[in-house]
N, C-alpha and C positions, 0 to 999 in steps of 0.2 A: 598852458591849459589845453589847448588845440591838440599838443599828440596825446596828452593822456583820456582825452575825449575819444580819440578815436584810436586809440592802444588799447583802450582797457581790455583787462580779462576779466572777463566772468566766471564765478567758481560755482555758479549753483546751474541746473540745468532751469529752471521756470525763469530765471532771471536773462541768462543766455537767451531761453525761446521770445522772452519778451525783446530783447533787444534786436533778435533775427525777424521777430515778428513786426516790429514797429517798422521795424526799414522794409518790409517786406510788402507792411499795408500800404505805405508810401509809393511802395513802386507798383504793386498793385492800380491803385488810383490813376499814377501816371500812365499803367498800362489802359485802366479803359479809358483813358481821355486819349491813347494812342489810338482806340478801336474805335473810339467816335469821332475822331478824325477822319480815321480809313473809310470808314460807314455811312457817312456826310456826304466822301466826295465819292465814292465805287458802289455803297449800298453793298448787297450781298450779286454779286454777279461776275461776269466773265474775268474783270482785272485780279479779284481778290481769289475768286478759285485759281487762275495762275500764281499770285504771291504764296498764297499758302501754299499749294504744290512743287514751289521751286524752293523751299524751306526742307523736305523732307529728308533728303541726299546726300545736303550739306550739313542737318541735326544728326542722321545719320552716321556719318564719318565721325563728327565731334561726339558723340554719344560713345561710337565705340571704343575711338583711343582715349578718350580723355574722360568719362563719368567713370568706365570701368577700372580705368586704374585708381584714378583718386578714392572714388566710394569700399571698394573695397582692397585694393592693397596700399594705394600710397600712403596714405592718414594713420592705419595703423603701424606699419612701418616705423615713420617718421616720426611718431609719436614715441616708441618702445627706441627709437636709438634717441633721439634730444633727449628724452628722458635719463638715460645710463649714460651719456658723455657730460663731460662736465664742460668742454670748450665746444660741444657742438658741433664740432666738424663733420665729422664721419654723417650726422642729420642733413647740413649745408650740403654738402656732396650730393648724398642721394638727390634731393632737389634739384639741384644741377644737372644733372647726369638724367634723371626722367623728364626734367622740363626740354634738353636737348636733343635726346630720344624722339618722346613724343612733338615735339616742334619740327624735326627733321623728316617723323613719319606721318604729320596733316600737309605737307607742305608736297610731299609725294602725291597724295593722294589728292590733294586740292587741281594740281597738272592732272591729275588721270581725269575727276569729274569737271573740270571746266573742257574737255578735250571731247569726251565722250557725251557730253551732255544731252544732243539731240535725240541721237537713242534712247538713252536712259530717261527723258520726258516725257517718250512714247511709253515706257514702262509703266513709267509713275501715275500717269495720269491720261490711260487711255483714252477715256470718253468725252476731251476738250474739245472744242473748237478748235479749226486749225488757227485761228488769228490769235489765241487763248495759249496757244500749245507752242507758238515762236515765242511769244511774251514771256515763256515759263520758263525757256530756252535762257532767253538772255538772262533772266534774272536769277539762274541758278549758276550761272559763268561767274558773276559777279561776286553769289554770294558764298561762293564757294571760298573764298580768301578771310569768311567770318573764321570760320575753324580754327584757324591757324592763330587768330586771334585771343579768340575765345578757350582757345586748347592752353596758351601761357598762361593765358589770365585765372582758370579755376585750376592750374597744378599750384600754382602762386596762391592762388585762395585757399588752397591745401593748408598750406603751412599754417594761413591765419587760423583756419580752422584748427589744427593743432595744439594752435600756442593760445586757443579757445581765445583771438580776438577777432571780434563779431562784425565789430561795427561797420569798416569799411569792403571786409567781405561781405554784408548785406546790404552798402549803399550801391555796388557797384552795377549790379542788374535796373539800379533807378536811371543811372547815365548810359545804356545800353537802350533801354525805349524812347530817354530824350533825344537821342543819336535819331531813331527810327522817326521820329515826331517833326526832325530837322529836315530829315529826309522827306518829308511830306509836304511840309510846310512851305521849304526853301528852297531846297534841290529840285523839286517836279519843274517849277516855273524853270530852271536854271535846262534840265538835262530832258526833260520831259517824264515818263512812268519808267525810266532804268530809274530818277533819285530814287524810288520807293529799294530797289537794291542799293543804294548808293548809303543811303540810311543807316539800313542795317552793318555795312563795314563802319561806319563813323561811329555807330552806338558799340560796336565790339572793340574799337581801340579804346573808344572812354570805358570801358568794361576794362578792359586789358592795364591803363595806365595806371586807375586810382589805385588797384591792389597790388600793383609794383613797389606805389610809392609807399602803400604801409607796409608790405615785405620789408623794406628797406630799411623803415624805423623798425624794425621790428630784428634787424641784426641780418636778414639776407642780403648778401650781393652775389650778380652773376656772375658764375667762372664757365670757361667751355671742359666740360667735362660729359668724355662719348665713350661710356665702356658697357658694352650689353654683355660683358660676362663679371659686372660687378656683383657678387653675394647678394647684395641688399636691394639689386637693381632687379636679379632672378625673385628675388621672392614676392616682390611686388607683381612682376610679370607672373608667376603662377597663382599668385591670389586673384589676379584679375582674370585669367582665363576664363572659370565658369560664369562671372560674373559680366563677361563684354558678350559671351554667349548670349547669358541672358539677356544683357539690352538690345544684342543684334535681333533674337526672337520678340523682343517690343519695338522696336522700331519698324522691322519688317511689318509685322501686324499695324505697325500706323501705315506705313503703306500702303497696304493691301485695303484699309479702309478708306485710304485716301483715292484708290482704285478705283474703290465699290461709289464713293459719293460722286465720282465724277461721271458714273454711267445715271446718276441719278439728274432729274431738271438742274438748267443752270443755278447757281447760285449753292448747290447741295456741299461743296466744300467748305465754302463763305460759310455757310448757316453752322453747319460741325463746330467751325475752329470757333466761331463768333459765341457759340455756347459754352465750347471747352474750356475757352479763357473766360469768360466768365465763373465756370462752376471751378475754376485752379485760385479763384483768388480766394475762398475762403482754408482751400486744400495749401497756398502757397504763403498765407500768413500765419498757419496754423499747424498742420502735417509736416510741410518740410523743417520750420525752424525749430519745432523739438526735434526731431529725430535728427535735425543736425547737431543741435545742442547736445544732446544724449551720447553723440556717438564716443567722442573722446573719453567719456568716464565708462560707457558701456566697454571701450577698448584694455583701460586700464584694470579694469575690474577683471575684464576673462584672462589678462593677461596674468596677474597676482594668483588666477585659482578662485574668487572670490565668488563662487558662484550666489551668496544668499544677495550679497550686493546687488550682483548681477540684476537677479532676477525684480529684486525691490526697484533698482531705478526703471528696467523695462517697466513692468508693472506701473510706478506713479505717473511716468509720461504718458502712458497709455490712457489712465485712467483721466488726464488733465486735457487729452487731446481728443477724449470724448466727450469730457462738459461743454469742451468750445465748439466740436465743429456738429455735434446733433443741433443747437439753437439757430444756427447759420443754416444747416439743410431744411430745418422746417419752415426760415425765410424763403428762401429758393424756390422751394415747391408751392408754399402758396401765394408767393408774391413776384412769381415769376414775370409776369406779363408787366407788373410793373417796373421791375429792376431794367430787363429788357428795352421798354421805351425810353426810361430819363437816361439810361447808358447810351441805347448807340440808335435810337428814335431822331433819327435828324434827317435833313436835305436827302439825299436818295432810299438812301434805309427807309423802307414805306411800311406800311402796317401788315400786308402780308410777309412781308420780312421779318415782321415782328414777330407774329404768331406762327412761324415757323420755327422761329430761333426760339423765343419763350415754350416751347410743347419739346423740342432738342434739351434745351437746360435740367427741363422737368424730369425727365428720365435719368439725366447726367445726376442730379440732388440723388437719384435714387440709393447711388453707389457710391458717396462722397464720404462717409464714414469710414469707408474699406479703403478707398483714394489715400485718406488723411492717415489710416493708419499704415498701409503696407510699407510705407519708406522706413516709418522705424521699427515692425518687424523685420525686414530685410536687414537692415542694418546690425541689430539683433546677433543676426548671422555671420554678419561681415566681422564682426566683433569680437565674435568666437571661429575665426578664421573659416569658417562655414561657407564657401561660396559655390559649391556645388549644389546644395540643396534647393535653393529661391531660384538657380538656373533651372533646372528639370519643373519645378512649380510652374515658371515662369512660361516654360514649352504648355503645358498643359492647361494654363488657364487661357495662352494666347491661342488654341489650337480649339478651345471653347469659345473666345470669342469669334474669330471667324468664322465658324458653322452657327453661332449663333446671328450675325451678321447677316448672314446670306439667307437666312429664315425670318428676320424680322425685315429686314431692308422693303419687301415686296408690298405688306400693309400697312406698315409704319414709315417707309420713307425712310429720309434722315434723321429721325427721329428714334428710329429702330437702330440703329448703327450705335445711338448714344445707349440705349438701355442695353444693349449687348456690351458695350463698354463699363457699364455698370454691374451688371452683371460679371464681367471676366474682371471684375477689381472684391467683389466678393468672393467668389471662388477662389482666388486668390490670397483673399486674406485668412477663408479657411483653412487652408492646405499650410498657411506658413505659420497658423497658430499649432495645426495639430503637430506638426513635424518639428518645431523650438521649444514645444514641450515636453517633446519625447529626448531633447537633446539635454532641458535645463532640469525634468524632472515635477518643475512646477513653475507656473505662470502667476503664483498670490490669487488665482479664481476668487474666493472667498470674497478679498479685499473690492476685486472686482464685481463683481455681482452685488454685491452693499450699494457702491456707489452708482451702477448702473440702472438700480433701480430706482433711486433719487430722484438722479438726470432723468430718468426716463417721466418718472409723474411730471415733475417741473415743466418737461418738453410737451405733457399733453396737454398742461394748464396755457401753454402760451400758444399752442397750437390752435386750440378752441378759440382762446381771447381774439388771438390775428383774423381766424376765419369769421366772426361774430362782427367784430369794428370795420372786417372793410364795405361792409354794405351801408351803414350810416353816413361811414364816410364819404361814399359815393355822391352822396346826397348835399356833401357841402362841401365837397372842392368838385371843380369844375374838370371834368378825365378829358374836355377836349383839346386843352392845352399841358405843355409840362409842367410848370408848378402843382395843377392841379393832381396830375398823377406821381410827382415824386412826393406832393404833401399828403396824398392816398397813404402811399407805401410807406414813407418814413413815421406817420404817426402809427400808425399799425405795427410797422415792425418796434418800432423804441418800447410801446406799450408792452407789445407782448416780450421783448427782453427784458425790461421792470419786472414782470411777473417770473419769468423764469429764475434770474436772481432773487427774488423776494422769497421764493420756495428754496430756490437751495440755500438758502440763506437759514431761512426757518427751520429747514430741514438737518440744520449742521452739517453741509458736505465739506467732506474734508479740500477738495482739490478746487471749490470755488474761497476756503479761506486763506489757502496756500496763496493762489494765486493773486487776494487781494493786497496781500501781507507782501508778497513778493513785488508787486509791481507799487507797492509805494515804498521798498528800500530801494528798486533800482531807478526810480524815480529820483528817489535824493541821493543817490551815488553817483548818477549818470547826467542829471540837469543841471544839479547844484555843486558840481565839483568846484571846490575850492581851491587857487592857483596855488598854496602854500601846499597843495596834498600831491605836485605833482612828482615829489622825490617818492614819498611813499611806495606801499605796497599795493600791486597790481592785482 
């Protein structure tokens, strides 16, 4: 019962997103009980602007060898050869042969930036303290060895992703922030502020282990195979060129922002990342897990010709990943101040911490729609072997944010930094709708437009209700303690989600019945598996 719980394949995309989304919200949750740990004991100031900034270098590296190949050339690869072998091989190989590649080139690079570090500090994060700026030092030495980790571990996720099992490639990022939690907890008392790096390698092996061990049920085992002029090895490598482009031009812009916050008062990195991960969990249970779901069938699809397909599943995912994350951004925006305190309102985190982080989030809600959709337009792309296109986009929206950056930063602070971020995630999602249109011919607009006008009443009815009840509310829970303000926020927000669902409900939306319809068959496929079902069909 245990492997077919966590082998299952999923063949529909809403079912798939649920089950990427369920492990996702989980580890969400554990993520801000990771952030109200940090928060507790550093508050927003000089420790946590050095962790975050000794993160950028080493996301960096692993972003480039390892998202670019996977997101767009491994997956469809691996995907179009398991598919046409019947024993597999030639699929296992590739696997092999990129995961020893790519392990042999973060493992290069991990000796260059634990070597170079000191320099490269000063880059990162000019405007530290110097007592801030040795701290960033050590902890980028350290975590420089994540890469290497984290690089096996999502080429390895690859596959699961391929053979569309979900499960433990979506539990695996939960034992990556427990690792960081251990690190806080356990290791500070043991090694002093290096545990807080020490963390982060422990949560990348438990990342790295679990999706070995389902690879493994799942028919892969390692072989050492090292050939850079395999066929299948080139074309992954040229799919991913425009595509590690791309992420080097986002990654650089998180830099360059991380630049711009550290010339800002202490704590202006803290405050950034403290929002960011906030305003990623409704983008990280919601945006990322269709468009991962999606990817595999949107592969299959451009690869058959199928263009009406094609455009029908972009299209539905789309349309399902704007009923869920408009309700979540009008939480954001107007319940910011309170999400903010019952999250990371503790021991040093103090109340102008608060209200700096909460007025940051608020502009980040602004552009959470564009967040949540650009990974499955891009993907879109990746789909239809398209990766030039979302790189050049990706230059030009990140070439907007930074001038808008440097224009907001002066009256708005840090806070200016997130609404430029928001900002350069719409501009972006314009630029990748017009241009995937001009490729597919048509995006279903029609089907679109019907439903977005639904969502959108439903969104203004729940918007009013949230703003109308928290002032009543005010008046019978007590905002000077926390019950009082997480029992503010929670009965205003469940209310005003009542009403949203009651109107699309009313309303006959198609993608709120889909999805109800959907998460009660993977409900009883996935809760209630029965141990006689586990020869069956996957």
């Amino acid at each position: 019962m245990f492997n077919k719980i966590f082998n299952y394949s999923s063949n529909s995309v809403t079912g798939a997103a649920i089950i990427i989304g369920a492990a996702s919200l989980i580890n969400k949750f554990v993520g801000l009980f990771r952030d109200r740990i940090l928060a507790h004991n550093f508050g927003a100031g000089p420790v946590m602007d050095a962790y975050y900034a000794a993160f950028k270098l080493p996301d960096l590296i692993y972003n480039l060898l390892v998202v670019g190949a996977l997101t767009a050339g491994f997956i469809p690869v691996f995907t179009k050869l398991y598919n046409k072998s019947e024993d597999k091989k030639s699929a296992w190989d590739l696997a092999n042969n990129i995961i020893n590649i790519i392990g042999a080139a973060l493992i290069l690079f991990a000796l260059i930036g634990i070597f170079f570090a000191g320099p490269l500090a000063k880059i990162i994060a000019p405007g530290l303290a110097p007592e801030s700026l040795v701290l960033t030092i050590k902890f980028i030495r350290i975590m420089f060895l994540s890469p290497i980790l984290l690089g096996i571990s999502m080429v390895v996720g690859g596959i699961l992703q391929s053979l569309r099992q979900f499960v433990m490639y979506s539990l695996a990022p939960i034992f990556y922030n427990v690792g960081i939690i251990i690190g806080v907890i356990a290791l500070i008392p043991l090694f002093g502020l290096i545990g807080l790096a020490l963390g982060v390698i422990l949560g990348a092996f438990l990342h790295c282990a679990l999706q070995i061990y389902s690879a493994r049920h799942a028919g892969w085992n390692w072989r050492w195979i090292f050939n850079l002029k395999d066929i299948n090895a080139r074309i992954v490598g040229k799919l991913m060129i425009p595509r590690t482009l791309g992420l080097a031009v986002s990654n650089l812009n998180g830099i360059a922002i991380t630049m711009l916050a550290s010339l800002l008062p202490i704590g202006g990195i803290a405050v950034f990342n403290y929002a960011n991960n906030l305003q990623w969990v409704p983008i990280g249970v919601i945006g990322i897990p269709f468009a991962l779901a999606v990817f595999p069938i949107l592969s299959q699809r451009a690869a058959a010709g199928d263009n009406t397909g094609f455009v029908e599943s972009l299209s539905s995912t789309t349309r399902q990943i704007l009923f869920l994350i408009i309700p979540l951004t009008i939480i954001f925006m107007l319940l910011r101040a309170q999400i903010v305190r019952v999250i990371l309102g503790s021991g040093a985190f103090d109340w102008n911490a608060t209200i700096s982080t909460a007025d940051t989030l608020a502009f980040f809600a602004l552009g959470m729609f564009a967040q949540a959709l650009n990974p499955l337009l891009t993907r879109g792309f990746y789909a239809l072997e398209n990766t030039k296109t979302p790189f050049v986009i990706g230059v030009v929206a990140a070439i907007f944010n930074i001038i808008a950056a440097l224009l907001l930063m002066k009256p708005l602070g840090v806070a200016g930094l997130a609404l430029a971020a928001s900002l350069d995630a719409i501009v972006n999602l314009i630029l990748l709708t017009v241009y995937l249109r001009r490729q597919t011919k048509t995006l279903n607009e029609r089907q679109l437009l019907k439903s977005l006008w639904k969502i959108s009443v439903a969104a203004l009815a729940m918007a009013i209700v949230i703003q109308i009840l928290k002032y009543p509310l005010a008046q019978i829970f007590n905002l000077d303690y926390f019950w009082g303000i997480f029992g503010q926020g929670a009965v205003a927000g469940m209310v005003g989600i009542l009403i949203y669902g009651s109107i699309c409900y009313l309303l006959k939306l198609d993608e709120f019945l889909i999805f109800k319809e959907s998460f009660k068959k993977r409900f009883l496929k996935i809760a209630n598996v029965p141990i006689e079902a586990e020869t069956g069909e996957k």
